[in-house]
C-alpha positions in Angstrom: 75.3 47.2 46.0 72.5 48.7 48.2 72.5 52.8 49.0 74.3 53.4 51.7 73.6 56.2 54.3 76.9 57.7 55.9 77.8 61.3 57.0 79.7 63.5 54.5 83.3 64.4 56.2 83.8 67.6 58.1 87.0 69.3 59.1 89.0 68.1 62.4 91.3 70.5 64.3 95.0 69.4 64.6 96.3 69.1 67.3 99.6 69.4 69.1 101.7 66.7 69.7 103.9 66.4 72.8 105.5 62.9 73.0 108.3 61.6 70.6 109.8 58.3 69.7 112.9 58.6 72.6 110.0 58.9 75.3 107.5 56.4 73.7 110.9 53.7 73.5 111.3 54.3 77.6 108.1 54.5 78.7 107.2 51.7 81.5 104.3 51.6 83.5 104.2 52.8 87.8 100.6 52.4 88.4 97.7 54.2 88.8 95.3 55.7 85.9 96.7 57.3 82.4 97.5 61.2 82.2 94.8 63.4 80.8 95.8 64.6 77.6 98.6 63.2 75.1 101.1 60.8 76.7 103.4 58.2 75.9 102.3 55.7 78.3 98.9 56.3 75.8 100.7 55.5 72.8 102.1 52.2 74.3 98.5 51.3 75.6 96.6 52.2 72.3 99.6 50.1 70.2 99.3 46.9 72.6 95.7 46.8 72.5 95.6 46.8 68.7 98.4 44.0 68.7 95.8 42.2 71.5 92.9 42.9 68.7 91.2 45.2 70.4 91.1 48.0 68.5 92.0 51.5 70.0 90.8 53.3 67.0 93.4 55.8 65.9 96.6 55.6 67.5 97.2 58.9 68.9 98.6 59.0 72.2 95.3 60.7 73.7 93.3 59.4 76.3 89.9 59.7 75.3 86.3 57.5 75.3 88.1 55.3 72.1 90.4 53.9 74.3 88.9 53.5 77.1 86.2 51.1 75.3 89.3 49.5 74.0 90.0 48.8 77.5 86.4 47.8 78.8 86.5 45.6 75.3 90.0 43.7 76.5 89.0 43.2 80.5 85.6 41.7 78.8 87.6 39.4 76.5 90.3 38.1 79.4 87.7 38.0 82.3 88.9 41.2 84.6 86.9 43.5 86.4 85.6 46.0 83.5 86.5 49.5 84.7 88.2 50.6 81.4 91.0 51.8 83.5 94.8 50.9 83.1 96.3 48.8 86.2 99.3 46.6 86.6 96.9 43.5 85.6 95.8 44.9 82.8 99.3 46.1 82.1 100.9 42.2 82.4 98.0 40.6 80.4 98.9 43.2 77.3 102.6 42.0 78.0 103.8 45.0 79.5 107.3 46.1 80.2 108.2 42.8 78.3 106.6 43.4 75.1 108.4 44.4 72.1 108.9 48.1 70.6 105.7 49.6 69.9 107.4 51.5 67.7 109.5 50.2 64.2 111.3 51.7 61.4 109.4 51.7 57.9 111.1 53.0 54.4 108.7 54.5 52.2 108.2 52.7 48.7 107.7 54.2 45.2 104.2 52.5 45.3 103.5 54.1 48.4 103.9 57.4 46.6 101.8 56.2 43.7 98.0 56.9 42.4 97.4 59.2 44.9 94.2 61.7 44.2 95.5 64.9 43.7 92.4 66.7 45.8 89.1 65.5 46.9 86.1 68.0 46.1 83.8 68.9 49.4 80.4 69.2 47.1 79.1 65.7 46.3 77.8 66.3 42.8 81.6 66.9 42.0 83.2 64.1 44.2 80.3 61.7 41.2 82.7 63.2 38.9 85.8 61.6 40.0 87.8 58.3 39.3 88.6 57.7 42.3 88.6 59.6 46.1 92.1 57.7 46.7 94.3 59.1 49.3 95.8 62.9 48.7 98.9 62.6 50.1 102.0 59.5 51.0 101.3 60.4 54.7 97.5 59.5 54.7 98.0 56.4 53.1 100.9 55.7 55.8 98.9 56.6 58.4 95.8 54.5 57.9 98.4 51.5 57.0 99.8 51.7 60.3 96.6 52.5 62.1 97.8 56.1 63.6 96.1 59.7 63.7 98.5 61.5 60.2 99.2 64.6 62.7 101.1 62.1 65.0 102.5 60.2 62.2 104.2 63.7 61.1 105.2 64.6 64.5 107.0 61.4 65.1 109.4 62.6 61.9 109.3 65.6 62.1 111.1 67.6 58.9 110.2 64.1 56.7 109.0 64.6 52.8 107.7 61.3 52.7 109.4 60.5 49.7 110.5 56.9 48.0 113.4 55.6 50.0 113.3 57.9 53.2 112.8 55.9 56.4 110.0 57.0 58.9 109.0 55.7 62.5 105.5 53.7 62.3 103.7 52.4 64.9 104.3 48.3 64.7 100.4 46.9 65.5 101.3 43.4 63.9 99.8 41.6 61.7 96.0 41.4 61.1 93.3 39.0 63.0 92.5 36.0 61.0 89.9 33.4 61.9 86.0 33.1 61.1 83.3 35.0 62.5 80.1 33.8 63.3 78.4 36.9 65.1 78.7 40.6 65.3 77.1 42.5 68.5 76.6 46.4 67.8 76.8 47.7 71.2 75.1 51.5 70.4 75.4 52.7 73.6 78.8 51.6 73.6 79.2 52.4 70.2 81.6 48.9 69.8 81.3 46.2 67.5 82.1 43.1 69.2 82.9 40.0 67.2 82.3 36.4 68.5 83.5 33.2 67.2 81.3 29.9 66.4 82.5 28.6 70.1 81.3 32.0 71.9 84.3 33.5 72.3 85.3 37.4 72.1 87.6 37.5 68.6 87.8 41.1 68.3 85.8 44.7 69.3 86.2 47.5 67.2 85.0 51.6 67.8 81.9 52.7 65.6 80.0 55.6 65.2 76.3 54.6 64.8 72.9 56.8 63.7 71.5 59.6 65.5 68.8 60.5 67.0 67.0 61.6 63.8 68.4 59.3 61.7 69.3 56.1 64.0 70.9 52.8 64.2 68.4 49.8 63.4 67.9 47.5 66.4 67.2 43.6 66.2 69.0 40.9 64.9 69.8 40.7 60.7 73.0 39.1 58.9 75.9 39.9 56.3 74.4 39.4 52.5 77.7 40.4 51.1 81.1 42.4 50.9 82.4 44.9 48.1 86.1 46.2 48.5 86.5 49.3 47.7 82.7 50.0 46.9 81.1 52.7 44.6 78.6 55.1 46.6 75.0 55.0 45.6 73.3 58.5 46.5 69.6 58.7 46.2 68.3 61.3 48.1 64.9 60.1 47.4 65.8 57.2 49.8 68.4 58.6 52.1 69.2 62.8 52.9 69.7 65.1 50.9 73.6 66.4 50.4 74.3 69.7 49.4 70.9 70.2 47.9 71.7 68.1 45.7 68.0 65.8 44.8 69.3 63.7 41.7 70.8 60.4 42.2 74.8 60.2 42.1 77.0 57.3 42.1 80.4 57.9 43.8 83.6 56.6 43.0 85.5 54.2 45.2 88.1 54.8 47.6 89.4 55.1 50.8 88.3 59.0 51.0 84.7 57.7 49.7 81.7 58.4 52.0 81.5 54.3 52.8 85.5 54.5 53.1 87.2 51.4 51.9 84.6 48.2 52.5 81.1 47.8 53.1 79.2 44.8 53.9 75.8 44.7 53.1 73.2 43.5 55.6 70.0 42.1 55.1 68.2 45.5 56.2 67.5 47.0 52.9 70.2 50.2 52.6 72.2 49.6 55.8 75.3 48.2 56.3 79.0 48.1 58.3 81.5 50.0 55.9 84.5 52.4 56.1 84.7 56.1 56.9 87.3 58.8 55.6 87.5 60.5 58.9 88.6 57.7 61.2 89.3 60.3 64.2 85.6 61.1 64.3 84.0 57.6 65.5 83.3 58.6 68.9 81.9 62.5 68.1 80.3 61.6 64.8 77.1 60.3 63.8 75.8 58.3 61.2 72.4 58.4 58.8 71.6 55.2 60.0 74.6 52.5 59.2 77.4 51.6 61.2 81.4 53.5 60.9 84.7 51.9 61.3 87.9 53.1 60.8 89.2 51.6 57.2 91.3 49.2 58.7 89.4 47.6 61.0 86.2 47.0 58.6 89.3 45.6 56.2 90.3 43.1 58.6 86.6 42.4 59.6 85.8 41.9 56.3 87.8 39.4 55.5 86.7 37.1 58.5 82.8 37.2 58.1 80.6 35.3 55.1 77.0 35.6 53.7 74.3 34.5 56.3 77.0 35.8 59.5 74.7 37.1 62.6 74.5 40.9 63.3 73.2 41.9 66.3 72.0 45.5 67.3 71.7 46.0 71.0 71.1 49.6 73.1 
């Protein structure tokens, strides 16, 4: 596997939740442009879009910049006016008032509560000394299964333990995209990834964070060389940055809560590539060193639709 350049995770605030499952379960839509702030009408949007494979990003109930690409990315796809605002056409394409519950029941297994990692170090020279940065808690996991931020996960069952056999409310974002890819467009002022097929069509557009300024994005066109689930992490701050002034090289274990999250797929630019993060939430106000973020479950479903020699594309 090449090195890999991603951002080390930082802390996010929680914050308060406002909507639960009784308002989500009525919600319809009157018109005009989502509520600022948390809503439920958000929650229904961000669930549809993700069952439309556009990805949302975290599921949240928040209007934000996420999910109003989301929007932009399905008016692109089905040929409306791209404002990346809600209306009642945009509403009926998405299926509306007549889709099913956004929301479903889901009882918690005793593998769900299995190898999790009991904590997850912040200095990298003791994250190299791990097995594995797995999950830390039943919730996490649950949360990044079902595509939603863990905060609203918890405040949706409030007072649950998250034990073998309880039952919790999950979001229901079906089942994943299948099909095969033939290019990848990463939109960096956009900061989407939008996926073609070999006729030309949109497949899917997912939220990324991309380089900065001092450390950006590559431009021009490149392809996929490979893909390693659940990679090691290759630190070499010869090559890369220096973390926690830390100048040997490290190699990370895998996992989800790894720097490169749960995927990466290695493109023919020597030491970039499209992989995982462990702080999904921060796509649209992180940065990378260079490569390009998803949220684990996207680059997990992307991953298993592109091949060696697959077009990537990186356009301002």
């Amino acid at each position: 596997m090449r090195i890999v350049t991603a951002a080390l995770p930082f802390l996010l605030a929680s914050p308060a939740f406002a909507v639960n499952p009784d308002e989500i379960a009525s919600t319809t839509y009157q018109g005009g442009a989502l509520t600022d702030g948390q809503s439920s009408l958000t929650v229904v949007l961000q669930v549809l879009l993700d069952r439309a494979g556009i990805s949302p990003g975290i599921i949240d109930g928040y209007k934000g910049a996420m999910s109003e690409s989301a929007l932009r990315g399905f008016e692109a796809r089905e040929g409306f006016v791209i404002d990346g605002l809600l209306d009642s056409e945009v509403w009926s394409a998405l299926g509306g008032d007549a889709a099913p519950s956004v929301l479903m029941q889901y009882t918690v297994t005793e593998e769900d509560t299995s190898d999790l990692t009991a904590s997850i170090p912040e200095h990298v020279a003791e994250k190299a000394k791990m097995e594995k940065l797995g999950y830390t808690s039943v919730s996490e996991r649950l949360a990044e299964r079902f595509h939603m931020d863990e905060d609203f996960l918890k405040s949706l069952n409030p007072g649950a333990r998250f034990t073998a056999g309880e039952t919790l409310t999950v979001a229901d974002v079906g089942p994943k995209m299948e099909g095969e890819v033939a290019r990848i467009e990463i939109r960096k002022s956009e900061r989407r990834a939008v996926v073609y097929a070999a006729d030309g069509h949109m497949m899917t557009n997912y939220p990324v964070a991309i380089g900065s300024d001092e450390t950006p994005s590559p431009s021009g066109n490149m392809t996929v060389e490979a893909v390693a689930i659940d990679p090691t992490y290759s630190y070499n701050p010869d090559v890369n940055f220096v973390a926690d002034g830390v100048k040997e090289q490290l190699t990370l274990p895998p996992g989800p809560n790894g720097p490169v999250g749960s995927v990466w797929i290695d493109l023919s630019k020597p030491t970039y590539g499209l992989h995982g993060t462990d702080t999904p939430a921060s796509l649209f106000t992180a940065e990378s060193h260079g490569c390009v973020r998803f949220t684990n479950w996207d680059v997990e479903e992307l991953a298993h639709m592109v091949s060696e020699g697959v077009e990537v594309v990186f356009v301002d």
